[in-house]
Biopython code that builds the backbone (N, CA, C, O; Angstrom):
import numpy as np
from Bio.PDB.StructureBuilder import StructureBuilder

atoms = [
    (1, "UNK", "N", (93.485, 127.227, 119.396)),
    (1, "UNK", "CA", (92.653, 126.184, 118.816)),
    (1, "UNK", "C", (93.215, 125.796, 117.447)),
    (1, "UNK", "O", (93.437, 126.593, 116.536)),
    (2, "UNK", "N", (93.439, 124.342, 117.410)),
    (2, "UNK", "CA", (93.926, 124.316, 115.975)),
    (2, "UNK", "C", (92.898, 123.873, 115.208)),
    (2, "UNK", "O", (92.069, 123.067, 115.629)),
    (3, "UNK", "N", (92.884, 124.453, 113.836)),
    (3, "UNK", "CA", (92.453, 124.125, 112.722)),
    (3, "UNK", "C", (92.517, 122.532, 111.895)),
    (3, "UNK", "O", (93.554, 121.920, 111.637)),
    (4, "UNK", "N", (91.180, 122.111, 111.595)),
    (4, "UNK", "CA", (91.653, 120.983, 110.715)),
    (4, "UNK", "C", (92.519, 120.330, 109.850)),
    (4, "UNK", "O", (92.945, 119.180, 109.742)),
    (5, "UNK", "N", (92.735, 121.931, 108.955)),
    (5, "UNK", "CA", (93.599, 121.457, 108.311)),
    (5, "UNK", "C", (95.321, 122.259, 107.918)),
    (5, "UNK", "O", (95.910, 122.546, 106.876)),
    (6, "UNK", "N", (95.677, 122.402, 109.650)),
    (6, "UNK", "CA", (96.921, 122.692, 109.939)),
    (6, "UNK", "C", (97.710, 121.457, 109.762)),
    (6, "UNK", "O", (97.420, 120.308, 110.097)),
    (7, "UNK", "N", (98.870, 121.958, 109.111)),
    (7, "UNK", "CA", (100.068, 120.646, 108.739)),
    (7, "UNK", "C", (100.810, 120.662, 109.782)),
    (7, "UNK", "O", (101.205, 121.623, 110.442)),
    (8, "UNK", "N", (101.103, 118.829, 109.991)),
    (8, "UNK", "CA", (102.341, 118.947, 111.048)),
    (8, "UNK", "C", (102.891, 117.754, 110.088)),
    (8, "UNK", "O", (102.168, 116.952, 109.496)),
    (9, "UNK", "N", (104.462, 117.797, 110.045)),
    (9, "UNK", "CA", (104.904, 116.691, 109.333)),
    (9, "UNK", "C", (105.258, 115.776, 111.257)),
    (9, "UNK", "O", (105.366, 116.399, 112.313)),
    (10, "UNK", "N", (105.329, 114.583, 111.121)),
    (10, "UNK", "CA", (105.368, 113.730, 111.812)),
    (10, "UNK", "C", (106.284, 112.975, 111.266)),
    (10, "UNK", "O", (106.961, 112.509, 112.183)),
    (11, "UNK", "N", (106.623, 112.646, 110.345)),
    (11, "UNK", "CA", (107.069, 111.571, 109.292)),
    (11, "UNK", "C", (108.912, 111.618, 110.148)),
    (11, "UNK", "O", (109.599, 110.598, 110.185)),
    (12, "UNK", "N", (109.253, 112.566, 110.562)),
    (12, "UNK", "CA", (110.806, 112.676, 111.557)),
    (12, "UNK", "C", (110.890, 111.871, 112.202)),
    (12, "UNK", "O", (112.033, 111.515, 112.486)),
    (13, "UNK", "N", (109.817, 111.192, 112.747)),
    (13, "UNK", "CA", (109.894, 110.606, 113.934)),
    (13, "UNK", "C", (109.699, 108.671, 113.393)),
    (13, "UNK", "O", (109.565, 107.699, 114.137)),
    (14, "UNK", "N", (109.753, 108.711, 111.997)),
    (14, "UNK", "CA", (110.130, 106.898, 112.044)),
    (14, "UNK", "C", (111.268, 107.135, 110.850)),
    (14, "UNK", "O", (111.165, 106.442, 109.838)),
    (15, "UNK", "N", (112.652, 108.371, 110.977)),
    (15, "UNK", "CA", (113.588, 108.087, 110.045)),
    (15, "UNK", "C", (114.394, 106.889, 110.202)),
    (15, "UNK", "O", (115.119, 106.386, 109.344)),
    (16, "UNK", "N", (114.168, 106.440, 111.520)),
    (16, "UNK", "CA", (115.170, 105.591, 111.665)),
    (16, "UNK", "C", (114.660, 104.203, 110.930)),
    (16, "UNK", "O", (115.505, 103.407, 110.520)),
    (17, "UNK", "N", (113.471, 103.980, 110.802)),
    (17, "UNK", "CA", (112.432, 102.901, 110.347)),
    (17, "UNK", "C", (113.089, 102.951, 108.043)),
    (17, "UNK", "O", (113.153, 103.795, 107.148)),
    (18, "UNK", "N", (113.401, 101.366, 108.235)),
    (18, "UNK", "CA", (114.169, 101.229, 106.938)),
    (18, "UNK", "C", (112.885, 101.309, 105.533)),
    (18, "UNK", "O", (111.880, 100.613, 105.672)),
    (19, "UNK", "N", (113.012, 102.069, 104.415)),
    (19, "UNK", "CA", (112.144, 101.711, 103.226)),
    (19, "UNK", "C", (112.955, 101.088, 102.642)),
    (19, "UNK", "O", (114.163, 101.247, 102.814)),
    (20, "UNK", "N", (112.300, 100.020, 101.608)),
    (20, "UNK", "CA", (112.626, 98.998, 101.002)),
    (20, "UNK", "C", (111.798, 99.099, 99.670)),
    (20, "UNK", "O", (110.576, 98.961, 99.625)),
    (21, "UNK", "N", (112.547, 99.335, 98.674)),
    (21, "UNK", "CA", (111.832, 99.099, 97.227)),
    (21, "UNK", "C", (112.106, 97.789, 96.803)),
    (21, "UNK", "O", (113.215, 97.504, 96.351)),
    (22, "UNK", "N", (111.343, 97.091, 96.890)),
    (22, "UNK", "CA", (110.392, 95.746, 96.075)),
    (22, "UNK", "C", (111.076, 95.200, 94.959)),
    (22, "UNK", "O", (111.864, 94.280, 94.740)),
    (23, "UNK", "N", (110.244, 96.481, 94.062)),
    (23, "UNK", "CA", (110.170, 96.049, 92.729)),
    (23, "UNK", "C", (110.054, 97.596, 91.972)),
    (23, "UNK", "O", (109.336, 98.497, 92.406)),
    (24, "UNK", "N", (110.562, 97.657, 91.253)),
    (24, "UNK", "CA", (110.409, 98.646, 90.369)),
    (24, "UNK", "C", (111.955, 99.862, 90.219)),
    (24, "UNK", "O", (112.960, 99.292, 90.644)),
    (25, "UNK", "N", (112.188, 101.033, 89.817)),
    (25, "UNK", "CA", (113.148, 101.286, 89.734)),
    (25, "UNK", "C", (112.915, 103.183, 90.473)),
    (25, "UNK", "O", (111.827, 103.754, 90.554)),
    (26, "UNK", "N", (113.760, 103.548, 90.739)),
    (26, "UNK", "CA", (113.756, 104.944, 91.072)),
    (26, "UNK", "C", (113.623, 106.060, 90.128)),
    (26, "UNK", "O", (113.173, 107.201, 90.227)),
    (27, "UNK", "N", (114.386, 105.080, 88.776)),
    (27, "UNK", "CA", (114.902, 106.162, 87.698)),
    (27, "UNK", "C", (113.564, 106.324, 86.478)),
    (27, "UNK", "O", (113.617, 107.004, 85.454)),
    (28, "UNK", "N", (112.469, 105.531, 86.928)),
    (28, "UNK", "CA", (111.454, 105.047, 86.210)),
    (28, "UNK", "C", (110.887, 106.579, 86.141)),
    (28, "UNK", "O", (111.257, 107.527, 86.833)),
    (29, "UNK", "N", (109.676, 106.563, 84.901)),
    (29, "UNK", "CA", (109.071, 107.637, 84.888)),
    (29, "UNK", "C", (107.926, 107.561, 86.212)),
    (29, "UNK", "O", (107.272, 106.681, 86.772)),
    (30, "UNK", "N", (108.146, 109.247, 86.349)),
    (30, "UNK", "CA", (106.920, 109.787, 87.745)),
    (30, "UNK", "C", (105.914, 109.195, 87.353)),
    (30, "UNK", "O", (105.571, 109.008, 86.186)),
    (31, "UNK", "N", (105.294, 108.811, 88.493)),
    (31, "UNK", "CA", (103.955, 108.449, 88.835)),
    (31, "UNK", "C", (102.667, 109.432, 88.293)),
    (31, "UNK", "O", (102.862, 110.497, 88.879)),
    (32, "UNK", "N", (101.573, 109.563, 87.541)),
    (32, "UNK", "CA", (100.162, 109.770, 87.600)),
    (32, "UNK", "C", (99.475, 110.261, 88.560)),
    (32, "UNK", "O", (99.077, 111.366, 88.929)),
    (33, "UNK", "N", (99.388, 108.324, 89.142)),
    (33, "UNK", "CA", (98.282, 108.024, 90.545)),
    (33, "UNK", "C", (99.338, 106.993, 91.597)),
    (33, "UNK", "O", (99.974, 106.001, 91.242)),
    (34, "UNK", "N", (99.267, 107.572, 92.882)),
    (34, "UNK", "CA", (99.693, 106.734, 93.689)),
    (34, "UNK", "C", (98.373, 105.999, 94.053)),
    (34, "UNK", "O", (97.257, 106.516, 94.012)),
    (35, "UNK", "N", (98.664, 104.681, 94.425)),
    (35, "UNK", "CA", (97.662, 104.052, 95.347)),
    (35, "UNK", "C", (98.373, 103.531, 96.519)),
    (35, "UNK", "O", (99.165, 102.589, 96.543)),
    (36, "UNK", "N", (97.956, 104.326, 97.554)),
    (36, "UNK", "CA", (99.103, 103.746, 99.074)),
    (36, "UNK", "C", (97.810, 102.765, 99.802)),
    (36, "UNK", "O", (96.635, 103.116, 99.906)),
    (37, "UNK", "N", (98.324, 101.640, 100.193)),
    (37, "UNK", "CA", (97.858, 100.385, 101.072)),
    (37, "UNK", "C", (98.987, 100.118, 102.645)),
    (37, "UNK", "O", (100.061, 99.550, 102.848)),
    (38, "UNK", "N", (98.097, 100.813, 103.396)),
    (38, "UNK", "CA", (98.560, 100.326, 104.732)),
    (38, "UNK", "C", (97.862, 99.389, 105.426)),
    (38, "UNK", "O", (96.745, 99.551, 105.916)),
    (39, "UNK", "N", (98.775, 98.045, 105.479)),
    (39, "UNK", "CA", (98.293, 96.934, 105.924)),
    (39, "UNK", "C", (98.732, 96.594, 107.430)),
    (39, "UNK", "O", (99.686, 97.043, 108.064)),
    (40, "UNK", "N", (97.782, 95.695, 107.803)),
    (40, "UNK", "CA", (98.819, 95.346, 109.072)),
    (40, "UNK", "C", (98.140, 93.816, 109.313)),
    (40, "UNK", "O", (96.912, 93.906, 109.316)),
    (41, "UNK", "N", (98.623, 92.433, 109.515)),
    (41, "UNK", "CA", (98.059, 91.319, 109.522)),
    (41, "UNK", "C", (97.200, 90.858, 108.544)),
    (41, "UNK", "O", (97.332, 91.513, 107.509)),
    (42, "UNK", "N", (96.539, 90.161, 108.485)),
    (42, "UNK", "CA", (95.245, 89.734, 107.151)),
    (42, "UNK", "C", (95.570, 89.770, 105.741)),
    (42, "UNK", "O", (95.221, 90.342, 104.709)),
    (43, "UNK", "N", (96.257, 89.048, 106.087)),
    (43, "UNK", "CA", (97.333, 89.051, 104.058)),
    (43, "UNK", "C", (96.080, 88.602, 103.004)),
    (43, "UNK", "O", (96.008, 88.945, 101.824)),
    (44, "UNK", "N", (95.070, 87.710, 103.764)),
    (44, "UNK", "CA", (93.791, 87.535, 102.745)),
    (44, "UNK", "C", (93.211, 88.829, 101.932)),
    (44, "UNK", "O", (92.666, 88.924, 100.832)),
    (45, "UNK", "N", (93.598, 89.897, 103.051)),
    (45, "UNK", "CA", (92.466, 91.004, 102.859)),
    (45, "UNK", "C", (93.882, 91.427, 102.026)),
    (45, "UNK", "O", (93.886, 90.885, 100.921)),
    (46, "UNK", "N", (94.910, 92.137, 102.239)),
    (46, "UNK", "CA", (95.902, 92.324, 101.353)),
    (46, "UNK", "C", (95.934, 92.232, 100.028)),
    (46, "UNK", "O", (95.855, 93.127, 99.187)),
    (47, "UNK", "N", (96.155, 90.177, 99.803)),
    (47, "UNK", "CA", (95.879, 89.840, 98.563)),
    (47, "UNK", "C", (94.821, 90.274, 97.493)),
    (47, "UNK", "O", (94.995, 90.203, 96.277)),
    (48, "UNK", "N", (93.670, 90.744, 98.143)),
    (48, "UNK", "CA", (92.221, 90.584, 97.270)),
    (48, "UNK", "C", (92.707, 92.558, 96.868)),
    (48, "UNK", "O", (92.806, 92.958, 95.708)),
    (49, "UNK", "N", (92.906, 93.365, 97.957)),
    (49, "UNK", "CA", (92.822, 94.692, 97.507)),
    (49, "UNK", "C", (94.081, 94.763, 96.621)),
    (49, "UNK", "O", (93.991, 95.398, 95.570)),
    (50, "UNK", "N", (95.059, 94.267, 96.893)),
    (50, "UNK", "CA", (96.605, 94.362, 95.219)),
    (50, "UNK", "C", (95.913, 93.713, 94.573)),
    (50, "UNK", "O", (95.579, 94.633, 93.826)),
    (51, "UNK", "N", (95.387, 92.889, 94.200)),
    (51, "UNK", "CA", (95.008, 92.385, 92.766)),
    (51, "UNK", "C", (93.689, 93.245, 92.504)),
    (51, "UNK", "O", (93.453, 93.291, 91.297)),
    (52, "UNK", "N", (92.901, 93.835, 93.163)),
    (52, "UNK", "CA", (91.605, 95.016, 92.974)),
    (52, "UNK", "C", (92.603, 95.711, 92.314)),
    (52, "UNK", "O", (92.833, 95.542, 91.116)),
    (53, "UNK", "N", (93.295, 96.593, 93.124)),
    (53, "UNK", "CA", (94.561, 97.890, 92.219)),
    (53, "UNK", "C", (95.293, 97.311, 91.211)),
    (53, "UNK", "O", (95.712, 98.184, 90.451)),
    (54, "UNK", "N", (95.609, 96.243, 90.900)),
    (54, "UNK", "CA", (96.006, 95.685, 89.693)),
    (54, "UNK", "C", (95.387, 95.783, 88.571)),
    (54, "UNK", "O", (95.846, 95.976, 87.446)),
    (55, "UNK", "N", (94.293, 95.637, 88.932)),
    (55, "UNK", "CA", (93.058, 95.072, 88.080)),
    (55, "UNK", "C", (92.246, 96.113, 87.314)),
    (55, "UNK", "O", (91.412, 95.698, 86.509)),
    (56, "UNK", "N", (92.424, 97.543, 87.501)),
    (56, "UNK", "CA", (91.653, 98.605, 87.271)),
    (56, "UNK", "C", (92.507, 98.736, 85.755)),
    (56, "UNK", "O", (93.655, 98.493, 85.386)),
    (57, "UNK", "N", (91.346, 99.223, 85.163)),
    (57, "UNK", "CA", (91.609, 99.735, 83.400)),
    (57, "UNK", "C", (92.145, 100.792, 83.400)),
    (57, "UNK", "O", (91.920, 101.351, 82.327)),
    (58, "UNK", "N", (93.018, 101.640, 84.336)),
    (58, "UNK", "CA", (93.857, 102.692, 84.272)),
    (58, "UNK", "C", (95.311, 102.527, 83.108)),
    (58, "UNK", "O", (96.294, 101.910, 83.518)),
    (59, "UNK", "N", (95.316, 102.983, 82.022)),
    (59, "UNK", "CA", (96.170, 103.178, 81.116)),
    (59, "UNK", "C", (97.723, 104.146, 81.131)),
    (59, "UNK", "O", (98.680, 104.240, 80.363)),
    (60, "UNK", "N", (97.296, 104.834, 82.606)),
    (60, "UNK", "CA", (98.733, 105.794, 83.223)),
    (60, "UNK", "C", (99.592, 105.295, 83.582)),
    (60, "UNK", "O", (99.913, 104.174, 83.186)),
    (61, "UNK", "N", (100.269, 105.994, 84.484)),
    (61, "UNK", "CA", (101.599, 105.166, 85.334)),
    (61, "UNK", "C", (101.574, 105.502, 85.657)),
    (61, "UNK", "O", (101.484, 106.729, 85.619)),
    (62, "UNK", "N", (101.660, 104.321, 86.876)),
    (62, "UNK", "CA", (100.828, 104.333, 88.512)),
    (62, "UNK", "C", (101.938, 103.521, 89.597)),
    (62, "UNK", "O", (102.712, 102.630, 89.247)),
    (63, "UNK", "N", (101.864, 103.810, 90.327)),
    (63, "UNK", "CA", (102.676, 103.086, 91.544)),
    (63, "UNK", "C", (101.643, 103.101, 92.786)),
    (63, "UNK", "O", (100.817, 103.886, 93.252)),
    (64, "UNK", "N", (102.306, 101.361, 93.170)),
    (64, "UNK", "CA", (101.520, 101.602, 94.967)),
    (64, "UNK", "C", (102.391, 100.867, 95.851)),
    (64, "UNK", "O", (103.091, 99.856, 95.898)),
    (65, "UNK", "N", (102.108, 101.613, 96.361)),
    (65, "UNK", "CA", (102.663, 101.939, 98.161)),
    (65, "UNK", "C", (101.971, 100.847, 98.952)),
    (65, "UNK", "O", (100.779, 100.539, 98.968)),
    (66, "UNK", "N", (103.030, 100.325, 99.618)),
    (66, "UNK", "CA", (102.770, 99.288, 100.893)),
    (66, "UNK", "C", (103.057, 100.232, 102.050)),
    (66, "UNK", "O", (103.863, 101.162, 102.064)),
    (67, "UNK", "N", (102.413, 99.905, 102.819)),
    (67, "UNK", "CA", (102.903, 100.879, 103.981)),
    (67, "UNK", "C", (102.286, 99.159, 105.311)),
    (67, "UNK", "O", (101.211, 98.850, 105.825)),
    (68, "UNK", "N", (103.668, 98.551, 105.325)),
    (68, "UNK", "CA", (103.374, 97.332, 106.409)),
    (68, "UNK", "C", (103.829, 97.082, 107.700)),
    (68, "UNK", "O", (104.983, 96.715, 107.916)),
    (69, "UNK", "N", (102.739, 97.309, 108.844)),
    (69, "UNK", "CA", (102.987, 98.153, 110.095)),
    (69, "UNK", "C", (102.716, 96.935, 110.760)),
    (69, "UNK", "O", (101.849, 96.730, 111.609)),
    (70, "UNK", "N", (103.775, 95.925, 110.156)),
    (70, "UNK", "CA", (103.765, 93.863, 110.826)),
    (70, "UNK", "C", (105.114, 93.677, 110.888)),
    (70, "UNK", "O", (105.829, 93.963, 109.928)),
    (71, "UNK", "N", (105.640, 93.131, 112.131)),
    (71, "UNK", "CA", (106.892, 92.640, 112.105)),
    (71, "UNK", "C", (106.956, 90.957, 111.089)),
    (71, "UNK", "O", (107.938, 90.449, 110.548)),
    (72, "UNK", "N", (105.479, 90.441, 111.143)),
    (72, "UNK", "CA", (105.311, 88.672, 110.458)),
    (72, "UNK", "C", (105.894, 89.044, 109.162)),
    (72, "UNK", "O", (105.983, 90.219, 108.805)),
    (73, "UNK", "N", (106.317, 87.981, 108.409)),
    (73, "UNK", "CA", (107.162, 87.729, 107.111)),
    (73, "UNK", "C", (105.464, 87.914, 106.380)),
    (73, "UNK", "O", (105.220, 88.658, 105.429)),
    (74, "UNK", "N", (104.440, 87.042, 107.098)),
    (74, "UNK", "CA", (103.334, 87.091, 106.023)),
    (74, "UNK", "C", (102.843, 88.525, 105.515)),
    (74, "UNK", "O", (101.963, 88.609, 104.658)),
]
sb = StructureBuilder()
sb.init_structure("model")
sb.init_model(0)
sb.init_chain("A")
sb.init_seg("    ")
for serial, (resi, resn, name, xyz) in enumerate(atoms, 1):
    if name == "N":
        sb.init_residue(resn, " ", resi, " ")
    sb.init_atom(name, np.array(xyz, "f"), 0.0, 1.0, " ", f" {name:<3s}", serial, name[0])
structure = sb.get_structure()
């Protein structure tokens, strides 16, 4: 019986799947707070939650994560 909170990494199985940094730099200072956003279609809904995470009075350094599971350009 497995347990809730037994780890399995999964993540092997989309190496072949390309990451793409945007914007920002590698060499930048570590992150604080991540905020990860996995989207898929509804760029309305997209737009409104990045500018929500934009928008917060957090004074750290912060990075967020797209995680976009859409072949569309939108």
């Amino acid at each position: 019986m497995r347990n809730i909170f037994d780890y399995k990494d999964n993540l092997h199985v989309m190496d072949h799947i390309p990451a793409i940094l945007k914007w920002g730099s590698l060499n930048g200072p570590k992150p604080d707070v991540s905020i990860l956003m996995p989207v898929y279609n509804h760029p309305h809904f997209f737009k409104i939650a990045l500018e929500t995470a934009l928008n917060q009075d957090y004074n750290g350094v912060y990075e967020i994560i797209v995680l976009d599971n859409n072949q569309d350009d939108d």
